[in-house]
N, C-alpha and C positions, 0 to 999 in steps of 0.2 A: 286358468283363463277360460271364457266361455267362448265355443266354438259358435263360426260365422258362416257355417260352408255356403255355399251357392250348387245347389241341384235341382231338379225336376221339380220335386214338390213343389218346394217353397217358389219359385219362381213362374209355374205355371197355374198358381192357385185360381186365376184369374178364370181358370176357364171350369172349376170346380165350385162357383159360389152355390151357396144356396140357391132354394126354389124362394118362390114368391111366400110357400106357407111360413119360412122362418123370417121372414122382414115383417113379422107381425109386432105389437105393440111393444115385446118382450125386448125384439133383437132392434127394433130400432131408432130407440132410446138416447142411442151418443150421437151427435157431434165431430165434426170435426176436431182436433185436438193439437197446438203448441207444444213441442218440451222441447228447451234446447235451441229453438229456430227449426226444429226441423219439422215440417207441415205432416200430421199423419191424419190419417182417413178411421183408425181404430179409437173409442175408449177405449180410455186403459184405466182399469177401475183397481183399488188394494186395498188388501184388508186381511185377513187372519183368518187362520182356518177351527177358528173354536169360538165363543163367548164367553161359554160356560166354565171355561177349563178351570176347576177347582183353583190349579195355582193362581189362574190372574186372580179369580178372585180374593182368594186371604193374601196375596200381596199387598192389596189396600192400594194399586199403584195406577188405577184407571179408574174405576168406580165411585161414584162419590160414596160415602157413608149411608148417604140416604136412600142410596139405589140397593134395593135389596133383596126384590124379586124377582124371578128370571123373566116375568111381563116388563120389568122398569129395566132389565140389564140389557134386552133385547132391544125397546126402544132408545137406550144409550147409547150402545154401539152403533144404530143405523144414525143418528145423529152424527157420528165422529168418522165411521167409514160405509162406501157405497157397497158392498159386497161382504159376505161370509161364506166359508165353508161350513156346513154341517158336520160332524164327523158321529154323532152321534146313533145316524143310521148303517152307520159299519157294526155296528155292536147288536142290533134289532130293527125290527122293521118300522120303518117310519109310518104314523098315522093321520088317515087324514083331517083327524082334529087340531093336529097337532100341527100342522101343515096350515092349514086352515085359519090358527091362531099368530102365526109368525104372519100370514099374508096379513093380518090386523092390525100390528106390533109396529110395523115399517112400514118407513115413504113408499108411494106409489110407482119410482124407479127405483127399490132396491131390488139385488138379488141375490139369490142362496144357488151357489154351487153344493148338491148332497154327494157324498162319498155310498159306493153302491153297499148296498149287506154282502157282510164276508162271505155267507153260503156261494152269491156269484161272483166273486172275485176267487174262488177256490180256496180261499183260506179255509183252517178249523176250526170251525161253529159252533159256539156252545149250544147243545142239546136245550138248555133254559130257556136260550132265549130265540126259540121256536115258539111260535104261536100253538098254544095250547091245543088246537084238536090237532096239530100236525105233527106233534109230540105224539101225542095217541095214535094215530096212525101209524107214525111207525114200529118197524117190524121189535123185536122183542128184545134182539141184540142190540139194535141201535137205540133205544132207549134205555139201554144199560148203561152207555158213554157218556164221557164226559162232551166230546164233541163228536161232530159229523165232518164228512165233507159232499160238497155238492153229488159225486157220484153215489154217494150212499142213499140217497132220495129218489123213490120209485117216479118215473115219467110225470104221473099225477101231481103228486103234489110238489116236484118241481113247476111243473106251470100252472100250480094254485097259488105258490110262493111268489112268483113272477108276477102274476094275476094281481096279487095286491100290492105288490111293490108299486107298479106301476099306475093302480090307483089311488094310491096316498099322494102320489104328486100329483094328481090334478089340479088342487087348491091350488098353487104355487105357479105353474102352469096356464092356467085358466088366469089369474093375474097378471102376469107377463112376467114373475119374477122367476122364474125357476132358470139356472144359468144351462150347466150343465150335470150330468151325473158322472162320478167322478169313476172307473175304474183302475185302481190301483192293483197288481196284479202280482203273486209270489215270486221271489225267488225262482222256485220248480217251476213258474208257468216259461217253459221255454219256447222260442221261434220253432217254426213249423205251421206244415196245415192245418194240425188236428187243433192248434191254440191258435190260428189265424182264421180257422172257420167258426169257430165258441165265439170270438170277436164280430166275424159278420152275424150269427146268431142273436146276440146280444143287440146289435145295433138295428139291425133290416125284421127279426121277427118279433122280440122280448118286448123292448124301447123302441121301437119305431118313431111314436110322436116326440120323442124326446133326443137331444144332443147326449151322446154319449162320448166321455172324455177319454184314453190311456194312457196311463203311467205306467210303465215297468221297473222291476226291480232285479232282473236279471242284465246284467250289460254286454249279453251274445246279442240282445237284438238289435245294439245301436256297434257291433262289431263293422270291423273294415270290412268283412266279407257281408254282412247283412245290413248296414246300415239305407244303404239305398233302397234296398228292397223293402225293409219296415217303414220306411216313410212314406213309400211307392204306393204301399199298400193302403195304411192310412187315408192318402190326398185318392184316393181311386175311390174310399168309401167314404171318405167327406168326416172322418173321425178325427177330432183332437188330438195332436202328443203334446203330452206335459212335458215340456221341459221343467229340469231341475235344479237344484244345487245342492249340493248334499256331499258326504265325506266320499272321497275317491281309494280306491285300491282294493274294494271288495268286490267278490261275486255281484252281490246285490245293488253294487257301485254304477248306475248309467252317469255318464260323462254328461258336464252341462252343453249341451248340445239347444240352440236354436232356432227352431224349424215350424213355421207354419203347415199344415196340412189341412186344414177346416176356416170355415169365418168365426172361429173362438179358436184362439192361442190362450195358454194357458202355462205359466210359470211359478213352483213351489218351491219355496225354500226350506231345508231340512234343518239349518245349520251344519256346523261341519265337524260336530264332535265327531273325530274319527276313535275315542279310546273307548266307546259305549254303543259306536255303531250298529253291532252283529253281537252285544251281549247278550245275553237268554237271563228270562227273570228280572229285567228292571221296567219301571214304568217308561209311558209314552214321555212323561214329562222331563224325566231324564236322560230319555233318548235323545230329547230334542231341545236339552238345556244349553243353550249357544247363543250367543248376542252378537250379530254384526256386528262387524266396525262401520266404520262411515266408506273406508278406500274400498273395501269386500263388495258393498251394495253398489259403489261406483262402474264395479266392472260390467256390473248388469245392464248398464244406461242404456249403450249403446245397443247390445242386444235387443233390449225389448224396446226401442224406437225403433231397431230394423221389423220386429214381430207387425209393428202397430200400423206401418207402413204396407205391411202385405196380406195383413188379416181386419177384421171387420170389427170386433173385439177382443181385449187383452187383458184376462183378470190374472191379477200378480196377489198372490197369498202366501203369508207368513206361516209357515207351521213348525216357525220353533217356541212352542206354547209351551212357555214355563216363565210363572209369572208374570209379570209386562214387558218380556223379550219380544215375543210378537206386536206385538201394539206399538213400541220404540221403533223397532226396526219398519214398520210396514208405516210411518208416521216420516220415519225419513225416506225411503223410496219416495212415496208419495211428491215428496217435497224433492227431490232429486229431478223426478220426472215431471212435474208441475202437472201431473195426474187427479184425477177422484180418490180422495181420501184423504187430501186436506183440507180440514175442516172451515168453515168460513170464519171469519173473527167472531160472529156472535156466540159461535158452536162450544159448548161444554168444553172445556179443555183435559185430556187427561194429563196427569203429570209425567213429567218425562227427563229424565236423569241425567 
C-alpha cells in the first residue's frame, strides 16, 4: 500500500512555492484539473520514461509500421502522451542539438523530464563516454579505466562537465519544455551532511536556473529515524522527492511513500519484479520487465490526487520499459485519473492488449 502520512512538508508547501521566475510559460501551462470529483489545482501529465527503448520498438505494439525514424517516433509519442523522460542523458552528455531538435519534434506544451549524467549522480562512468578532450585531460590512470567516478575528476573539469550539462539544456528550457532534471542517486549515496550538501550544490550552484528532482535508492533516507528530516530538507530547498513504486525488501528498496516538497511532485513506477531487482549483469529492460495489473495502478489514485491537490504539477512516468508495458500501463493511469495522456479520439491510437 502506498503511504499517506500528514507532516510538515507536505502540508506547509504553501508557504515554500516558487518565485515568480518559475510561473514562466514552462510552469504555467496547466489548468485546473477533475479526476474522481475531486477539484485539484496541479496537472498531472503521464507518460514513460523512454521512446526510444529498443524493446518498444521491435515490439511492433505502439508505433505504426510507418513510423520509423526517431524524428517520426518522437512526433508520435508527443501526439499520444504530454510528457517523457529522457533517460538517454544518464549514459552521456546531452547536446544542445539534440535538445534543440526534440524542442522542433513536439507541441508547444510538451515536456521532457532528463535523467541527470551518471558522472553527478555518483554512479560509474564509462571513461567513453566522456567528451573527448576530457578523456585527454585526464590523468594517465584514469584513462586506463574502464570507468570513473565523480571524485576521480580534478575540480576543473568537473565544472567544465557541469558547465555543458547545463548548457545543453537551454534549448528545452528557453521553450518552456524542460520539466525537471531527474536525480537518481546510488545505493552508497547515504543520508548525511556530506550527501545533503552535494544536493544543495547541485541545486543552488551547478542547476541553479533549473528544477532539480531526487530519487533515492537507499531506503535509510525515508527510515523512521530520518524520514522527516529527508523531507524537511527537501521542502526547505524547494527540491522534488520522487516517489516511487518499485519491489520492496531491498537495501535499494524506498517504500512508496507520497509526499509533496516543491511545485513539481513527481511519481515513477519501477514495476515490482522483485526476482531481478538487485541482479548484476542483466539489462534495464529486464529489470523493469513488469506489466501492472489494473487493481496495482488503482492504489495510486488516491495518492497522486492527494499530490495534485498540494503541488502545482504532477508528472507520473512509467519506467517499466520493456516492450509496450510502459505505454499500456501509463495509457490506463491516465485513463484512471482522467489526467494528460489520454489521447483525444482523433489521436493515433496505439494498440493496447
Amino acid at each position: 500500500m502506498v503511504s499517506l502520512s500528514n507532516h510538515e512538508p507536505g502540508s506547509s508547501l504553501d508557504k515554500l512555492r516558487m518565485s515568480g521566475k518559475r510561473q514562466s510559460a514552462q510552469r504555467g501551462r496547466g489548468g485546473s484539473k477533475m479526476a474522481a470529483g475531486i477539484a485539484m489545482t496541479a496537472r498531472i501529465l503521464v507518460g514513460t520514461c523512454s521512446w526510444t527503448d529498443p524493446t518498444l520498438i521491435e515490439s511492433g505494439g505502439f508505433y505504426p509500421a510507418e513510423v520509423t525514424t526517431p524524428a517520426e517516433r518522437l512526433r508520435f509519442y508527443a501526439q499520444n502522451f504530454p510528457i517523457v523522460e529522457v533517460d538517454s542523458t544518464y549514459y552521456g552528455l546531452p547536446s544542445e542539438r539534440n535538445a534543440a531538435l526534440w524542442v522542433e519534434r513536439t507541441p508547444a506544451d510538451f515536456t521532457f523530464d532528463l535523467k541527470a549524467y551518471a558522472l553527478f549522480t555518483h554512479h560509474p562512468t564509462q571513461v567513453r563516454s566522456l567528451p573527448k578532450d576530457v578523456r585527454e585531460a585526464l590523468d594517465a590512470d584514469a584513462r586506463q579505466k574502464t570507468n570513473v567516478y565523480y571524485r576521480d575528476l580534478p575540480s576543473e573539469l568537473r565544472d567544465e562537465m557541469w558547465r555543458r550539462f547545463a548548457s545543453a539544456l537551454l534549448p528545452l528550457d528557453s521553450a518552456g519544455k524542460l520539466g525537471v532534471v531527474l536525480f537518481q542517486f546510488p545505493p552508497w549515496f547515504m543520508p548525511g551532511a556530506e550527501s545533503t550538501d552535494y544536493i544543495r550544490e547541485v541545486k543552488e550552484e551547478r542547476l541553479s536556473q533549473y528544477s532539480v528532482a531526487v530519487e533515492f535508492r537507499n531506503n535509510r533516507w525515508l527510515s523512521e529515524m530520518n524520514r522527516q528530516r529527508t523531507l524537511r530538507f527537501l521542502a526547505q530547498e524547494r527540491i522534488p522527492f520522487v516517489c516511487v513504486d518499485e519491489p520492496q525488501g531491498f537495501r535499494s528498496s524506498v517504500p512508496p511513500v507520497a509526499e509533496v516538497t516543491a511545485p513539481d511532485a513527481l511519481v515513477r513506477f519501477h514495476g515490482r519484479n522483485r526476482e531481478v531487482w538487485e541482479r548484476k549483469g542483466i539489462s534495464a529492460s529486464e529489470r523493469f520487465r513488469y506489466l501492472y495489473s489494473q487493481d496495482e495502478l488503482k492504489e495510486w489514485v488516491a495518492p497522486i490526487q492527494k499530490l495534485a491537490q498540494e503541488a502545482e504539477r504532477v508528472h507520473v512516468l512509467m519506467n517499466n520499459c520493456y516492450q509496450d508495458y510502459a505505454v499500456r500501463n501509463a495509457r490506463q493511469v491516465a485513463k484512471l485519473l482522467g489526467a494528460a495522456g489520454e489521447p483525444p479520439p482523433s489521436a493515433p491510437q496505439p494498440r493496447l492488449l
